[in-house]
C-alpha positions as CSV (number, residue, x, y, z in Angstrom):
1,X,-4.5,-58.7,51.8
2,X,-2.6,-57.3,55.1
3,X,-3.8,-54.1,56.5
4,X,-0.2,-52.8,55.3
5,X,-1.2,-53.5,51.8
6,X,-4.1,-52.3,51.8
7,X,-2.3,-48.8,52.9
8,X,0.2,-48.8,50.7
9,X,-2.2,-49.7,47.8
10,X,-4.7,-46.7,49.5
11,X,-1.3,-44.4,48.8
12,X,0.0,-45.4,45.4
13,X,-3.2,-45.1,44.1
14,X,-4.1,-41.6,45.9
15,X,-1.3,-40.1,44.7
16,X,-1.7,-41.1,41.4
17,X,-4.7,-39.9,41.2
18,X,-4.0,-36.8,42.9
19,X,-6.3,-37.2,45.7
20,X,-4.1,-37.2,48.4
21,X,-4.6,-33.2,48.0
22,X,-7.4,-31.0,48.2
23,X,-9.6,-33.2,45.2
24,X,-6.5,-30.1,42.0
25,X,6.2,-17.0,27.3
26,X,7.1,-15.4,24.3
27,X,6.3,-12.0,23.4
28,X,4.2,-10.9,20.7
29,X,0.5,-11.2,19.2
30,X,-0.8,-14.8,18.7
31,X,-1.6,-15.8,15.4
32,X,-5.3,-15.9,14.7
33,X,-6.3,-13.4,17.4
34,X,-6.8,-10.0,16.2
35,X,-6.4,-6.7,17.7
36,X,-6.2,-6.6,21.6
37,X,-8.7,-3.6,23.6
38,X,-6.1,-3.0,26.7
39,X,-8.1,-2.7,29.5
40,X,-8.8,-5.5,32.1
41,X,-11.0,-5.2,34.9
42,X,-10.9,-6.9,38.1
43,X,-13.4,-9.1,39.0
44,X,-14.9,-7.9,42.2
45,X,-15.7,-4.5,40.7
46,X,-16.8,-5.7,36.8
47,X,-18.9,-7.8,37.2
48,X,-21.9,-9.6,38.8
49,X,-20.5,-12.5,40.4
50,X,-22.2,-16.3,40.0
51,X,-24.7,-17.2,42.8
52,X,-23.0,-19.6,45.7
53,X,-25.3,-22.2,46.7
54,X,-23.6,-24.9,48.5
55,X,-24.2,-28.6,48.1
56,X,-27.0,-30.2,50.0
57,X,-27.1,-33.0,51.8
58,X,-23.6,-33.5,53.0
59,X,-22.3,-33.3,56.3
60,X,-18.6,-32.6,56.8
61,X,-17.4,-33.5,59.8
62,X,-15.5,-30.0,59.8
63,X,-16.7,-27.4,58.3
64,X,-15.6,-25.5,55.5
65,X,-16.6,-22.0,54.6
66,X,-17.4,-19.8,51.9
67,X,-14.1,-17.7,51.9
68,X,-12.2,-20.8,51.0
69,X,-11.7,-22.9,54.2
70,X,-12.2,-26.4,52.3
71,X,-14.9,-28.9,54.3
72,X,-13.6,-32.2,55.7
73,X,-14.4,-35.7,55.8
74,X,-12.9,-38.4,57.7
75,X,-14.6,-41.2,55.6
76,X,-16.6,-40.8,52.3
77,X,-20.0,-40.0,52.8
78,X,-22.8,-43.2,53.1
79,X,-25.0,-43.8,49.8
80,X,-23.8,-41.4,47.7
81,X,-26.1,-39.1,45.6
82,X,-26.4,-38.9,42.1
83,X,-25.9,-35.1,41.2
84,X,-26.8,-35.0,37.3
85,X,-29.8,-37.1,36.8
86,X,-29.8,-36.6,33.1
87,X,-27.1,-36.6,30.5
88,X,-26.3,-33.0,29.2
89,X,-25.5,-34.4,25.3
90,X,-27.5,-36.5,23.0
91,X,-24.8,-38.1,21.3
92,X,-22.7,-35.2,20.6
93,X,-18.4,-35.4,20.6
94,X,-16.8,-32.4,21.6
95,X,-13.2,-31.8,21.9
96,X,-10.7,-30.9,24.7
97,X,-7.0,-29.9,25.2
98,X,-5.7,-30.1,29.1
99,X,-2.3,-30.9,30.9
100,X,-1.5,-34.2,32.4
101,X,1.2,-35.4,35.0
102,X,2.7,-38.8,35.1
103,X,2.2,-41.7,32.7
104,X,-1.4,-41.7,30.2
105,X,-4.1,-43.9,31.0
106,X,-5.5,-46.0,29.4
107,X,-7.2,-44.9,26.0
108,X,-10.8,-45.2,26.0
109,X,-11.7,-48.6,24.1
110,X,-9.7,-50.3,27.4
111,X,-11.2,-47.7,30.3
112,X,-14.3,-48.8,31.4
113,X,-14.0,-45.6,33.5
114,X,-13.8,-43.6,30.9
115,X,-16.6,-45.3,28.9
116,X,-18.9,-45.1,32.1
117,X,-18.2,-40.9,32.6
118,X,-18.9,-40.5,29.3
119,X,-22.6,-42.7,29.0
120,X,-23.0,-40.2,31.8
121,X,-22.5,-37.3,29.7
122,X,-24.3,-38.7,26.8
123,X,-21.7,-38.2,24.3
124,X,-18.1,-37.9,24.0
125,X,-15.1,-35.6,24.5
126,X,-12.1,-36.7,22.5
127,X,-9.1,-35.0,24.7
128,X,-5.7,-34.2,23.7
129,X,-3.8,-34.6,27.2
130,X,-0.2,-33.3,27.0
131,X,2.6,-33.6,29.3
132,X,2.8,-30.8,31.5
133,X,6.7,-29.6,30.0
134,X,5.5,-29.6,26.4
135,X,1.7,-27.8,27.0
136,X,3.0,-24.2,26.6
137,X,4.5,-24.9,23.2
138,X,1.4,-27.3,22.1
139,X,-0.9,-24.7,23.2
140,X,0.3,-22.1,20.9
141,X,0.7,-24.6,18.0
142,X,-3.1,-25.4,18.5
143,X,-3.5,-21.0,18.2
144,X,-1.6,-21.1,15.8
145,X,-3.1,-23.6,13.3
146,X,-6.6,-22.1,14.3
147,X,-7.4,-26.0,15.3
148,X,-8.9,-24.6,18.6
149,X,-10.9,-27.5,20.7
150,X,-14.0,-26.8,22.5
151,X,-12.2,-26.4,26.0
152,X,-9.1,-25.3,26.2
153,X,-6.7,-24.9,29.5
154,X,-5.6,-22.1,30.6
155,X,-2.9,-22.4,32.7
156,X,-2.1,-18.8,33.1
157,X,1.4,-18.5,31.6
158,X,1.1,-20.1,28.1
159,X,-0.5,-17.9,26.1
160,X,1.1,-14.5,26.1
161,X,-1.6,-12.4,24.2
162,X,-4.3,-14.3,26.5
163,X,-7.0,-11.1,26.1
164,X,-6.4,-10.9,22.2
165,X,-7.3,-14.7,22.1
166,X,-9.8,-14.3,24.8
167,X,-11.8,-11.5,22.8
168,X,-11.1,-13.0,19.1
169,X,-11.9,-17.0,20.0
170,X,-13.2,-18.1,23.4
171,X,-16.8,-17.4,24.5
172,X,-18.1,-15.1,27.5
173,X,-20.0,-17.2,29.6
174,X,-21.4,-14.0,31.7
175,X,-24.4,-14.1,30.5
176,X,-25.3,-17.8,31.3
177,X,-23.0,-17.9,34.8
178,X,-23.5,-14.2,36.0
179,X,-26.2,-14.3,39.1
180,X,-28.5,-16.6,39.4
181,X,-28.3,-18.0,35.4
182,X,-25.5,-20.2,37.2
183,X,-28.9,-22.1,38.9
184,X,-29.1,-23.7,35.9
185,X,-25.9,-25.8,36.5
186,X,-25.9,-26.6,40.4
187,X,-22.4,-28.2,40.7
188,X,-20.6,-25.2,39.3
189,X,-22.8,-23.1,41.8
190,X,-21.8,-25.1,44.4
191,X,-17.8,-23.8,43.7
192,X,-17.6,-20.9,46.1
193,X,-17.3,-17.0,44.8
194,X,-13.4,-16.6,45.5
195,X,-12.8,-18.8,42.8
196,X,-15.0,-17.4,40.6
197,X,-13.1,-14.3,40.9
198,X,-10.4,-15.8,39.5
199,X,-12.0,-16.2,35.8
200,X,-12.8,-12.6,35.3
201,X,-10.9,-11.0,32.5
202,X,-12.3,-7.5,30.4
203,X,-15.0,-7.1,33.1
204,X,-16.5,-10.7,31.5
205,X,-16.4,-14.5,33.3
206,X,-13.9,-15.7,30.2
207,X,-13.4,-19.4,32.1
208,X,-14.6,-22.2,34.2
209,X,-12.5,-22.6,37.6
210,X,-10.2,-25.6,39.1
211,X,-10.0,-25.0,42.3
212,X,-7.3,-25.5,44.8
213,X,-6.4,-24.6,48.5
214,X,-6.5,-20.8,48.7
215,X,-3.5,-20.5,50.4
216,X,-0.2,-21.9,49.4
217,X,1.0,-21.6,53.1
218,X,4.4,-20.7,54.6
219,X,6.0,-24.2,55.1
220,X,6.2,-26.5,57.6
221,X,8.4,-26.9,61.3
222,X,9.5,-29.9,63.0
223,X,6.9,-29.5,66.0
224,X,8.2,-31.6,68.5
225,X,12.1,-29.9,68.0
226,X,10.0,-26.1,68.1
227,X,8.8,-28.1,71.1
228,X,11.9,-28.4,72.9
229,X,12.7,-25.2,72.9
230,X,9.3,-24.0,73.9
231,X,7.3,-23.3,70.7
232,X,3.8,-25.5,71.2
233,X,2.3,-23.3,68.1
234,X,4.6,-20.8,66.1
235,X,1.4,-18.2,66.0
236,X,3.3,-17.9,70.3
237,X,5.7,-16.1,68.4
238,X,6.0,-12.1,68.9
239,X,8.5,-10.7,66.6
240,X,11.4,-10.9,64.4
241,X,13.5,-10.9,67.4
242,X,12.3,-13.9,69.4
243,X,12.2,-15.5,65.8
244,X,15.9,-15.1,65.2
245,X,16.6,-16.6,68.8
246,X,14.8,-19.6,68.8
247,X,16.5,-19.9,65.4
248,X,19.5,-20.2,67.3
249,X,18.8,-23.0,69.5
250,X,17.5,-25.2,67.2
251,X,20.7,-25.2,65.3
252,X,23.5,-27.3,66.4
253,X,26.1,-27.2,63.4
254,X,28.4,-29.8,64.5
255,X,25.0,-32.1,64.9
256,X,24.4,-31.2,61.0
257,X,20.6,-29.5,62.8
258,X,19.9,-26.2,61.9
259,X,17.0,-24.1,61.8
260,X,15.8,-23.6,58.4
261,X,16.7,-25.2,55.1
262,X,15.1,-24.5,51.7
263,X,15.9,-23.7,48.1
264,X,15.8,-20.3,47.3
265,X,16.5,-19.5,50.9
266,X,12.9,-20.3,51.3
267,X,12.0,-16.6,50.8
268,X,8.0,-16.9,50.5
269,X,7.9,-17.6,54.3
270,X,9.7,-14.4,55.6
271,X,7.9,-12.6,53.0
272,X,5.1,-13.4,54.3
273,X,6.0,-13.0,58.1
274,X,7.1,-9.6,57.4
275,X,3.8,-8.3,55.4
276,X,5.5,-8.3,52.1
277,X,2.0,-7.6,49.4
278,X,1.4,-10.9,47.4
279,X,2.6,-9.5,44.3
280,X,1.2,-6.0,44.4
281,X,-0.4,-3.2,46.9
282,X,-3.0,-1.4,46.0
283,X,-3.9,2.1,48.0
284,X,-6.8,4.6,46.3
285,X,-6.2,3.1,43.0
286,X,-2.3,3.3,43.2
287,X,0.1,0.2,42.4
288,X,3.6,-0.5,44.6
289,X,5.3,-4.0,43.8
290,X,6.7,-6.1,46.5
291,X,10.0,-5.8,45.7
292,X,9.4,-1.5,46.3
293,X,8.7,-2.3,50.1
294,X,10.0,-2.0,53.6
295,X,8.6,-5.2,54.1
296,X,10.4,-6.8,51.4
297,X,14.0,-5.5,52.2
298,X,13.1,-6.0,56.2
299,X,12.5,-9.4,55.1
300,X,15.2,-10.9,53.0
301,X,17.4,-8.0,55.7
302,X,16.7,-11.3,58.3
303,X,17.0,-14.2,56.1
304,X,20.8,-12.6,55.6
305,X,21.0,-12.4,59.0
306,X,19.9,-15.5,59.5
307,X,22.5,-17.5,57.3
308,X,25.4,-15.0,58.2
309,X,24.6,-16.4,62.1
310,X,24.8,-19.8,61.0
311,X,21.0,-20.9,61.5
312,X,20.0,-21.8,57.7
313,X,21.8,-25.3,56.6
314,X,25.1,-24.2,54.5
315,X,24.0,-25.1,50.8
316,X,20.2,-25.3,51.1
317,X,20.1,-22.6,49.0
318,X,21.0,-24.7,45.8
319,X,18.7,-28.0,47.6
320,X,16.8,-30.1,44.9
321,X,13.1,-30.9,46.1
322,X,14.5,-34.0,46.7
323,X,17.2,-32.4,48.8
324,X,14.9,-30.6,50.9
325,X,12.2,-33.2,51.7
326,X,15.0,-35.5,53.1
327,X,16.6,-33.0,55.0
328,X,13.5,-32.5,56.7
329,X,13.1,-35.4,57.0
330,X,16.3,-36.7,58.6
331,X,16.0,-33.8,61.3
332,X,18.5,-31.9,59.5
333,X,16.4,-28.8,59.0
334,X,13.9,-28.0,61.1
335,X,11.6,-26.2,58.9
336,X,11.5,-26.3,55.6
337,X,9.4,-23.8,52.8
338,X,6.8,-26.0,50.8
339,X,3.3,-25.6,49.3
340,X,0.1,-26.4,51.9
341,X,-0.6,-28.9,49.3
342,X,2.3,-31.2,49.6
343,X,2.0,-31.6,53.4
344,X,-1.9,-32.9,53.1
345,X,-1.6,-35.8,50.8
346,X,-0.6,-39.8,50.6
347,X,3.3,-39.4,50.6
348,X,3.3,-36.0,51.9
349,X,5.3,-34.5,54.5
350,X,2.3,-35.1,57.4
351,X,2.0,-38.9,56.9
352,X,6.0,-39.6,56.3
353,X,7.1,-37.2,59.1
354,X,4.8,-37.7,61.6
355,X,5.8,-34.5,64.0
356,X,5.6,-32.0,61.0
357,X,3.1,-29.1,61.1
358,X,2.2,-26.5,58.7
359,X,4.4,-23.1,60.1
360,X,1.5,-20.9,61.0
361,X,1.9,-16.9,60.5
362,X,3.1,-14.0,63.3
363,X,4.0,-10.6,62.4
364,X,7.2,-10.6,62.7
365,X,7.0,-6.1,62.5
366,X,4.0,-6.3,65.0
367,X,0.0,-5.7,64.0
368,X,-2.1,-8.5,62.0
369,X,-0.2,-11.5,60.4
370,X,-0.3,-12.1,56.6
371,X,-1.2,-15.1,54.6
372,X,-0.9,-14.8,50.8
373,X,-4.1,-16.3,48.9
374,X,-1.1,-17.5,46.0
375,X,-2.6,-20.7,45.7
376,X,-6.5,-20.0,44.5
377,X,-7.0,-22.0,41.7
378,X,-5.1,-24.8,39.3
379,X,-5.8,-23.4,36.4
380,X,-9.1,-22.4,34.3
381,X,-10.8,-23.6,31.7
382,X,-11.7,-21.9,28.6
383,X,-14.9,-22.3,25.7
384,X,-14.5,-21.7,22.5
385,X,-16.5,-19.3,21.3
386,X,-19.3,-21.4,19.6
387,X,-23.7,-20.8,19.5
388,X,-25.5,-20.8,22.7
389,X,-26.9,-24.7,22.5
390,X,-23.2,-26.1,22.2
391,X,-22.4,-23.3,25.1
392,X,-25.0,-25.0,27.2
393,X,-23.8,-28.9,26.4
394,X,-20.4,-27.5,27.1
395,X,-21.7,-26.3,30.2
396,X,-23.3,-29.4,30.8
397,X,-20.1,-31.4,30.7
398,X,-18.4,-29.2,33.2
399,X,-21.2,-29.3,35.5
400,X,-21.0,-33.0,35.8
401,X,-16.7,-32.7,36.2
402,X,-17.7,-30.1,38.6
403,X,-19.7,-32.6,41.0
404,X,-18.8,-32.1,44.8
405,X,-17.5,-34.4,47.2
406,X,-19.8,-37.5,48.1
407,X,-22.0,-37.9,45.3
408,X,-21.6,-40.7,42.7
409,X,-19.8,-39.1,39.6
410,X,-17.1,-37.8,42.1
411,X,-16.7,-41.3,42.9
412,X,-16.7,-42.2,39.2
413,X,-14.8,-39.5,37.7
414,X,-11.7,-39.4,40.9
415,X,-11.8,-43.6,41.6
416,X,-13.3,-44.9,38.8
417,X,-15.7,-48.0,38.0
418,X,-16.9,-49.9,41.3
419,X,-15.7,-53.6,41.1
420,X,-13.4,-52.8,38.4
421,X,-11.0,-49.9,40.0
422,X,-12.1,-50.0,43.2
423,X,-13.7,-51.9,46.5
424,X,-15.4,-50.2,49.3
425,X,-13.4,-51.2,53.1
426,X,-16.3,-51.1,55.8
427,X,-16.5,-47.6,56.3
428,X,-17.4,-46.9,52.9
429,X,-14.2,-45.3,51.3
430,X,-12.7,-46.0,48.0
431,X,-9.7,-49.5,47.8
432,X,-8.0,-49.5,44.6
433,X,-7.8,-52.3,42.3
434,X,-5.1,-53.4,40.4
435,X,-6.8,-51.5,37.3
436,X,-7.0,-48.0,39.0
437,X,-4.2,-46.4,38.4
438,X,-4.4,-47.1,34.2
439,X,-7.8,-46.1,34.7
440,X,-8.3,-42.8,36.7
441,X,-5.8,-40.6,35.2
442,X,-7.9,-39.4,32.7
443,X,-7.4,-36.0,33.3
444,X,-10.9,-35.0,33.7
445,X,-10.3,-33.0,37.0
446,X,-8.0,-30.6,34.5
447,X,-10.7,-29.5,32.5
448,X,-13.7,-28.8,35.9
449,X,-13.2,-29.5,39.1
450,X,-15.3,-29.5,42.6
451,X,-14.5,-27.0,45.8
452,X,-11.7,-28.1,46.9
453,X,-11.9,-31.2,50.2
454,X,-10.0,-32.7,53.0
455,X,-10.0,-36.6,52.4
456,X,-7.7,-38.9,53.0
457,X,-8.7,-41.9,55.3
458,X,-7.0,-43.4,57.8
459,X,-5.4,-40.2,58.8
460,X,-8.3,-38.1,61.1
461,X,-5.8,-36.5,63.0
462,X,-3.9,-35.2,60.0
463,X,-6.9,-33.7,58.4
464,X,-7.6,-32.3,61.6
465,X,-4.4,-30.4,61.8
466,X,-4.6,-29.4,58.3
467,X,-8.2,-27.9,58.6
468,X,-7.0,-25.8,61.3
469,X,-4.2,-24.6,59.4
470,X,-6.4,-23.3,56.5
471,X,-8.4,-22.0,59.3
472,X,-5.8,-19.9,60.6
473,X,-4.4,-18.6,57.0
474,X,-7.5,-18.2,54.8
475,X,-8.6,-15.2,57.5
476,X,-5.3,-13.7,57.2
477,X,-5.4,-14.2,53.3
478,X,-4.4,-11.3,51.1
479,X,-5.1,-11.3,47.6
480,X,-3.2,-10.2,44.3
481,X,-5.2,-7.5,43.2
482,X,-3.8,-7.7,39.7
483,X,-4.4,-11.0,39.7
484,X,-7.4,-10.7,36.6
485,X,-5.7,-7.9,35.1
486,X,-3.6,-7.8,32.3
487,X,-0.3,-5.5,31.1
488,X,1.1,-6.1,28.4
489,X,4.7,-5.4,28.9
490,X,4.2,-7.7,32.2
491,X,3.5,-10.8,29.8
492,X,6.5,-9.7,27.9
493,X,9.1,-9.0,29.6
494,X,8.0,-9.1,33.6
495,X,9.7,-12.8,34.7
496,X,13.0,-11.2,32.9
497,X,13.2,-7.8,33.9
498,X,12.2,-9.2,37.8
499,X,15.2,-11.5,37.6
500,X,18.4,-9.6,38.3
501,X,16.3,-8.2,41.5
502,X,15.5,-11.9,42.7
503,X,19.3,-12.5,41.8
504,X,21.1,-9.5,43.9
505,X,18.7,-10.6,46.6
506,X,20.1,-14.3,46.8
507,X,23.6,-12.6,46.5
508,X,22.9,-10.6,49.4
509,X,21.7,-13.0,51.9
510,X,24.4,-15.4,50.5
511,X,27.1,-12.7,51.7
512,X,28.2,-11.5,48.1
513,X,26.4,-8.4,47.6
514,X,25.3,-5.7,50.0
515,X,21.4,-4.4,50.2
516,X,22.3,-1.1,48.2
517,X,22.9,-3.8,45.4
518,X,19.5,-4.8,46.0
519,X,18.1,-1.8,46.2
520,X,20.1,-0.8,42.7
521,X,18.7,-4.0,40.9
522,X,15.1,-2.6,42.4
523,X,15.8,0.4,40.4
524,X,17.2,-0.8,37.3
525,X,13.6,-2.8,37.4
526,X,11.8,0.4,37.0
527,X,13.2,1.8,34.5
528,X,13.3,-1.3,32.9
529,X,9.3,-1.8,32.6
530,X,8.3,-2.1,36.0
531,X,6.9,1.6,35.8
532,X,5.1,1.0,32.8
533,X,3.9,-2.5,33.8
534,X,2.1,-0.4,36.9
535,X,0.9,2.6,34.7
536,X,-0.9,-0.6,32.9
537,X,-2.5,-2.1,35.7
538,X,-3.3,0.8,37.2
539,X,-5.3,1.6,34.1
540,X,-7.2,-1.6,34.0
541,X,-8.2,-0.7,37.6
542,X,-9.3,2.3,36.6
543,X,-11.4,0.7,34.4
């Protein structure tokens, strides 16, 4: 096999199996859940957080950090360790329900992968994987039927009544995660406390974390075009001002270049540049939504600007993905809004357009940057509630899932069965087989995963580039500090009341509305539940 088929096999086989990246509603009262208590506590101030201690003997060739900056490695570690030495279940089959994306694997009489994770648990888990379009509307069938499995997804959006169901069917794991009970189950104490955060509902750890990057990131710029016109590293840039003119001479109209291009108009970058809150400010206990600030109207104020000058690609608003990634990268835009994610992975925009860079954060209103932490964890994982030895098993299963970067069941669990999926190339990393890709798409990493990594060989100066990006944002990071609370009129009505201001907005940087539109469509949101969706969080802060 040539060297170039040996790459291409590398990619197909990362991004199928995801690793490319960092290694991841109706209204109403479910059925089956009982009578919701309303308030929701945040997580920093409910409860005592699960002890960090990080994974021993690894050495990353860049450092990660506890705040979130995810470790890299330029090759997989040398003789890796075997982090669960014996198998948490004596025979025991438990069940699961989890997304998946892309084609199913094979079932587990033909998977010798799957066969060999589970002889490393000790027992089975018979999972019901569904396609991530139809996993809202199975998931509340499941409720529904009072069929619950034994670990359930949590995806954030599916369940509307999430803290009826949470308090009615799915088990508080404070008091074998809180402090230092989490010991007990080193690979989840290895996952670092800013994910942990996330689980926290009612002033309880309600769910096991899947972590992700952190940050989600402002896009990414054409370096070597910023380049020409004397932008080395878009942190150089002061202000809104100097923003808007080297806007301008990147954009050549009758050359089909212009400065920016994205669907939506790309609105989380400015946003972000202008120190818009990542979803909500919080001041002495008081709430203001994003769309109720200066920043916000100072932001989308230059995007219209911006397209009205003739620096945003005529159309982009309406781009397909598809769209967008080719316009970026045909040279037509010159920076383009995408997740972090998609620029560190096999066919992401760093490997197929090789003078891409992550767009790093200025102020564009002067004082400290902003970096929204949007992009913190995948999902969760839920336990039905169930006595405290099947708690423990359960626990045990997600502790081996959980298993960091280097050691064998990562191996097993993200590239499968040695000699079967995969062959090791001479600096020790991970060749796939013909086999993998039926193989490895079990979605284990859906139900537990690791602290998130940089890994994807062949490509040092990309993960380079990439750690320094997180390094820059994660620093700069602001959080949502709703993001473990719940209202209920938010989970009713919040995506459709939030609409017709996300729609006057597009019309006004479009040309066909003016910013007192805007600001009308902000206050029809108030009186349309936004108020009361505050009063509610403020109350669960309260709390």
């Amino acid at each position: 096999m040539s060297i170039n088929e040996i790459a291409a096999d590398r990619r197909t086989f990362l991004k199928a199996a995801g690793l490319g990246l960092l290694s991841v509603a109706a209204a109403g009262t479910l059925a089956g859940c009982g009578t919701r208590e309303e308030l929701v506590a945040s997580a920093a101030d409910s409860v005592k957080m699960p002890a960090f201690v990080p994974a021993k003997g690894l050495s990353p060739d860049l450092a990660g950090s506890a705040e979130g900056v995810p470790a890299a490695f330029f090759n997989y570690p040398a003789n890796p360790v075997r982090s669960v030495a014996t198998p948490p279940l004596k025979g025991e089959t438990f069940s699961a329900i989890t997304n998946i994306f892309g084609p199913p694997p094979n079932g587990r009489d033909k998977n010798p992968a799957w066969q060999e994770i589970e002889k490393r648990l000790g027992g089975k888990v018979d999972m019901t994987a569904v396609s991530s379009d139809d996993f809202t509307a199975k998931i509340n069938t499941t409720i529904a039927g009072n069929d619950i499995p034994d670990m359930i997804l949590d995806d954030g959006a599916s369940i509307p009544d999430i803290i009826g169901f949470l308090k009615s069917k799915i088990q508080d794991l404070t008091p074998f995660l809180s402090g230092d009970a989490i010991k007990e189950y080193p690979n989840l104490a290895a996952i670092p406390e800013l994910y942990w955060k996330q689980t926290v509902r009612d002033g309880k750890i309600y769910s096991l974390p899947i972590p992700r990057g952190g940050a989600g990131g402002l896009g990414f710029y054409n370096a070597k075009r910023y380049a020409e016109v004397g932008i080395t590293d878009t942190t150089q840039l002061t202000d809104a001002d100097e923003y808007m003119s080297v806007m301008k001479e990147l954009t050549d109209a009758k050359a089909n270049r212009w400065a920016f291009g994205s669907s939506g108009f790309g609105l989380s970058t400015f946003l972000q540049l202008f120190g818009s809150p990542n979803q909500w400010r919080e001041e002495k206990g008081k709430l203001t939504f994003y769309i109720e600030t200066d920043e916000y109207l100072e932001a989308i104020s230059f995007v219209q600007k911006a397209v009205a000058a003739g620096y945003v690609a005529p159309g982009s608003d309406a781009w397909t993905k598809s769209q967008m990634v080719n316009a970026f990268t045909n040279g037509q835009a010159a920076q383009v809004y995408d997740g972090l994610p998609a620029f560190f992975k096999a066919d992401g925009y760093g490997v197929t357009v090789p003078d891409s860079a992550p767009f790093l954060p200025f102020a564009a209103g002067g004082g400290k940057p902003t970096a929204h932490l949007d992009n913190i964890l995948f999902a969760s994982t839920m336990l039905k509630k169930n006595d405290e030895k099947s708690i423990k098993k359960l626990l045990g299963i997600a502790n081996l899932l959980a298993a960091p970067f280097g050691t064998e069941e990562y191996l097993l669990i993200n590239y499968g069965v040695e000699g079967t999926d995969y062959t090791l190339d001479a600096d020790g990393n991970p060749l796939p087989t013909p086999n993998a890709l039926a193989d490895v798409t079990v979605p284990w990493k859906y139900l537990t995963a690791p602290s998130p990594v940089l890994y994807l060989p062949g490509h040092e100066d990309l993960i380079k580039r990439t750690h320094a990006a997180y390094s820059t944002l994660i620093p700069y990071g602001v959080t949502d500090p709703t993001a473990t609370l719940f209202s209920p009129t938010n989970a009713q009505k919040g995506g459709t009341i939030r609409q017709p201001v996300s729609d006057a907005a597009q019309d006004f940087i479009a040309g066909r509305k003016s910013i007192d539109d805007v600001k009308a469509a902000i206050k029809g949101w108030r009186s349309a539940g936004g108020d009361k969706i505050r009063k509610e969080f403020e109350k669960a802060l309260k709390a």
